[in-house]
C-alpha positions in Angstrom: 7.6 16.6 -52.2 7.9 16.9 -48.7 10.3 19.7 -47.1 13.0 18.5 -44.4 12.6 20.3 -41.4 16.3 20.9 -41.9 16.2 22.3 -45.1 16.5 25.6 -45.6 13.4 28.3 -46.4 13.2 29.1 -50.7 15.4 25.9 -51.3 14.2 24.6 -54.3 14.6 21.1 -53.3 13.1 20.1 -57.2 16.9 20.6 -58.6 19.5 18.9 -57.8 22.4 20.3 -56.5 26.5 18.6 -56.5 26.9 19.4 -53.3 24.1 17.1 -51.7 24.6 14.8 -54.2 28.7 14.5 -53.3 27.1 14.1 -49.8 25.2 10.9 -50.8 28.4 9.7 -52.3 30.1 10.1 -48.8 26.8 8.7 -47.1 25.6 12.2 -45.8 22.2 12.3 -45.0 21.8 16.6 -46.1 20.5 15.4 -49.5 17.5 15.3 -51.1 15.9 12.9 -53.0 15.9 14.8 -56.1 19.9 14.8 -55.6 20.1 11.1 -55.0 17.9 10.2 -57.9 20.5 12.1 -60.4 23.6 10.8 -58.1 22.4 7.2 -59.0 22.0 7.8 -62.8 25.4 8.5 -62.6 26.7 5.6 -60.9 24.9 3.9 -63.7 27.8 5.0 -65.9 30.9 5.3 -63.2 30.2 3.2 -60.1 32.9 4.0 -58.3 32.1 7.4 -58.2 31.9 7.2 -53.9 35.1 5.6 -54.5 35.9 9.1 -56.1 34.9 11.0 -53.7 36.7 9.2 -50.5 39.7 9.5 -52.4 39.2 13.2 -52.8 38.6 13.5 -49.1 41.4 11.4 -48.3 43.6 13.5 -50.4 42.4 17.0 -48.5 43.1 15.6 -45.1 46.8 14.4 -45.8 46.9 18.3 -48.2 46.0 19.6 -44.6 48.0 18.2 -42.6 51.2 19.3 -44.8 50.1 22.8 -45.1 49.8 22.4 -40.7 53.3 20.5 -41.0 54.7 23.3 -42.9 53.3 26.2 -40.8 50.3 27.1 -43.3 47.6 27.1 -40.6 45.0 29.4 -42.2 42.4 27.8 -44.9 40.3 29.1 -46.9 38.3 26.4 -48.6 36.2 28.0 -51.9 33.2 25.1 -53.0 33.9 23.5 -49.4 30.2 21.4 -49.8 28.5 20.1 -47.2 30.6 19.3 -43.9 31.2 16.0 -43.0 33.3 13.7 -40.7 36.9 14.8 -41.4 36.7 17.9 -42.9 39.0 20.9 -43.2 38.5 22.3 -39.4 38.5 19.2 -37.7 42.0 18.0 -39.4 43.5 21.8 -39.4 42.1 22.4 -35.3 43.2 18.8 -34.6 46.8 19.3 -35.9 47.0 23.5 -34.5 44.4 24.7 -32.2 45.3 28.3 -33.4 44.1 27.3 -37.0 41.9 29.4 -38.7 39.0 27.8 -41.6 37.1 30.1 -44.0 34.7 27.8 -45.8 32.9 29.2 -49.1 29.7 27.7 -50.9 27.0 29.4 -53.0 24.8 26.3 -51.7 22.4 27.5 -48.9 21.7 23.9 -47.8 25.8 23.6 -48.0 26.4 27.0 -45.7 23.1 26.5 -43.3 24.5 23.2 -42.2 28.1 24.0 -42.0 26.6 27.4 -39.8 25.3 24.4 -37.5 28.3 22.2 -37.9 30.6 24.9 -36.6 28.2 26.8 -33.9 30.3 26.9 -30.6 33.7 26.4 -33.4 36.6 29.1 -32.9 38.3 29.7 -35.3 35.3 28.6 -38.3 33.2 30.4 -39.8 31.4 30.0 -43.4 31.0 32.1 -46.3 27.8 32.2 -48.6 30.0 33.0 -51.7 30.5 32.1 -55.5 34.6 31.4 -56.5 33.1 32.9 -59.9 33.7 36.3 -58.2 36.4 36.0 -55.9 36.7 40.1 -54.7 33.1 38.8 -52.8 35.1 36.5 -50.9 38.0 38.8 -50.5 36.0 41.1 -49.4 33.6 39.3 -46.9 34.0 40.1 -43.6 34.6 36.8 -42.6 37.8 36.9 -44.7 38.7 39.9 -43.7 38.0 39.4 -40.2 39.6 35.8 -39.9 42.7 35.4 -41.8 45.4 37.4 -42.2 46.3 37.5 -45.8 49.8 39.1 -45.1 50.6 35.6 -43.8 50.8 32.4 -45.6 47.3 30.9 -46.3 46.4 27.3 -48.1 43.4 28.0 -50.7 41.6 24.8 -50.9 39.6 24.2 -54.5 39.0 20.5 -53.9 36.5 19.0 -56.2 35.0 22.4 -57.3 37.0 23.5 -60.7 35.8 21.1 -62.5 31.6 22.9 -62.1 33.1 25.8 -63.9 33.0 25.8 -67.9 36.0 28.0 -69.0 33.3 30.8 -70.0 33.3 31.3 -66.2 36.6 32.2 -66.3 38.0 29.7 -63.7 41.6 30.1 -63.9 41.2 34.3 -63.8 39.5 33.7 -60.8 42.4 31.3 -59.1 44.9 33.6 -60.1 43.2 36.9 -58.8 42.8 34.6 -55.2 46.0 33.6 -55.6 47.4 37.4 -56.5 46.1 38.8 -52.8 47.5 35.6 -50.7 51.4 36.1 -49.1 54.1 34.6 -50.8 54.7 31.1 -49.2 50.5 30.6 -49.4 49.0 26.6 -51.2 47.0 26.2 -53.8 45.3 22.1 -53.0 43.5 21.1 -55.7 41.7 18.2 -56.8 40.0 18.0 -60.3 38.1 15.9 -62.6 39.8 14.0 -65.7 38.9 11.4 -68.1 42.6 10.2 -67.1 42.8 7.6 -64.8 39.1 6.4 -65.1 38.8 2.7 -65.1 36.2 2.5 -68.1 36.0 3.8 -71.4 35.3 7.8 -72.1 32.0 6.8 -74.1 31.0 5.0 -70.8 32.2 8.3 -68.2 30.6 10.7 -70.6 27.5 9.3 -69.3 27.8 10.9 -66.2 29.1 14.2 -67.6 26.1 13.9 -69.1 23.6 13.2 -66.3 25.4 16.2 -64.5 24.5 18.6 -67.7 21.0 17.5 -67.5 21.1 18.5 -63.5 22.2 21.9 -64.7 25.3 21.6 -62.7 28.4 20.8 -65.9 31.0 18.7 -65.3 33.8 19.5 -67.3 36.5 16.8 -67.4 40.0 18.7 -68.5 43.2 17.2 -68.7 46.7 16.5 -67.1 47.7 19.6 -69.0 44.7 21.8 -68.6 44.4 21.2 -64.8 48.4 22.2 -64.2 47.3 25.8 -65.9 45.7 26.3 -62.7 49.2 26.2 -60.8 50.6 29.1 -62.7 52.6 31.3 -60.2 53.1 28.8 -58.0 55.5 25.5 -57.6 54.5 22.2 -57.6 55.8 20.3 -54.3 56.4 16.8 -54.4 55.5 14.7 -56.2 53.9 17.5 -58.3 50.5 16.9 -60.0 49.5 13.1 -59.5 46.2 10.7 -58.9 44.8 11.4 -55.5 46.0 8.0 -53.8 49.9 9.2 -55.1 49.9 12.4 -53.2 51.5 11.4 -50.3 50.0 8.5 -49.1 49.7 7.3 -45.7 49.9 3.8 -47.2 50.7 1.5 -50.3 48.6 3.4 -52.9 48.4 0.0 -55.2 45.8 -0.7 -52.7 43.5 1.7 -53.4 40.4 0.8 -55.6 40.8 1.3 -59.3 38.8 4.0 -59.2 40.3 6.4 -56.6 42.6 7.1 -59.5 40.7 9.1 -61.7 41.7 12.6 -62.4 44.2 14.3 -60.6 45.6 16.0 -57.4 48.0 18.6 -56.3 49.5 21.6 -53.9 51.3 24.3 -55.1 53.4 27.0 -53.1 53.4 30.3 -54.2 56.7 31.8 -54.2 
């Protein structure tokens, strides 16, 4: 198999990885072909997983643009993939040129091309960091050197919960985030659920399965499950809801059936 020029040394490009294969989704071109062979397994079972995934970006921008509109304009985004048009800096920078964006991934290809995305960016800077050991990103100097955590900050865990099985620990790991952010800070969060899935579960197990054999779980929780993650904060309007119903910029009837699977939701700490 051929090496991208682009790609990063010791990258086992052999194993697929979810965040090149949510770039495929989006139409990014930082994947291999390893990652869009297992991305279109997947669709075999849930077609509308691009749908998904536009959704979930959709959702992020309008979850960015409220934190901005409520003077929250310091991000840290933990599992932030592989940047593409629209992302976390160019809404938050767009909307406050004083923002400040932390992005996290344990992905080199993910952090190599966000370094080259935001070369020449103030007020961006990546992390290579795991959430499953959040004093690392704490503790990273480009947390500590970026934000101020005495000051409100919004914690972005879009589409990334849902890659941890709860032997990682996931919600310890939100709350001990949470615990060192200033009253006032957001908790966005987007998270995979057989809710809302236009298809049968039989039929979306399919893909939960393709992603187990990818060595990359996806564990689908529930309505319930997911609204653990919000303990110690306060669910703003309209509380936790399909993506397309979190504030919408537009009729969400008009969405594609599948932009409503799983669910969607900020919380304020208080």
């Amino acid at each position: 198999m051929e090496r991208p020029a682009w790609a990063p040394p010791g990258i086992d490009i052999s194993v697929p990885s979810v965040s090149r294969m949510y770039d495929f989704y989006l139409g990014g071109s930082h994947n291999f072909e390893v990652d869009r062979e297992a991305a279109r397994k997947a669709m075999e079972f849930l077609p509308g997983l691009p749908k998904i995934m536009q959704a979930n970006r959709a959702f992020m921008r309008r979850a960015v643009r409220f934190a901005v509109d409520n003077d929250v304009t310091q991000f840290l985004d933990i599992g932030s993939g592989i940047p593409t048009f629209g992302n976390v800096h160019e809404v938050a920078l767009a909307a406050d040129p004083a923002a400040r964006i932390v992005y996290v991934d344990h992905d080199p290809v993910a952090v190599a091309h966000s370094r080259a995305v935001l070369e020449g960016v103030e007020g961006a800077v990546v992390v290579p960091a795991d959430l499953r050991k959040p004093a690392d990103i704490l503790r990273s100097p480009e947390v500590t050197g970026l934000l101020d955590l005495d000051r409100p900050v919004a914690l972005l865990l879009v589409a990334v919960l849902h890659f941890l099985e709860d032997a990682d620990r996931p919600r310890e790991a939100v709350a001990e985030l949470l615990d060192a952010l200033a009253p006032g800070s957001l908790l966005v969060v987007t998270h995979a659920s057989y809710e809302g899935i236009p298809v049968d579960q039989e039929r979306a197990g399919g893909t939960v399965e393709v992603y187990r054999s990818t060595r990359n779980p996806l564990v689908m929780r529930s309505r319930d499950e997911i609204a653990r993650f919000f303990d110690g904060t306060g669910l703003v309007e309209p509380g936790l809801v399909s993506m397309p119903h979190w504030r919408p910029d537009g009729p969400a009837e008009e969405e594609d059936p599948y932009a409503f699977s799983g669910f969607a939701g900020v919380g304020r700490k208080a």
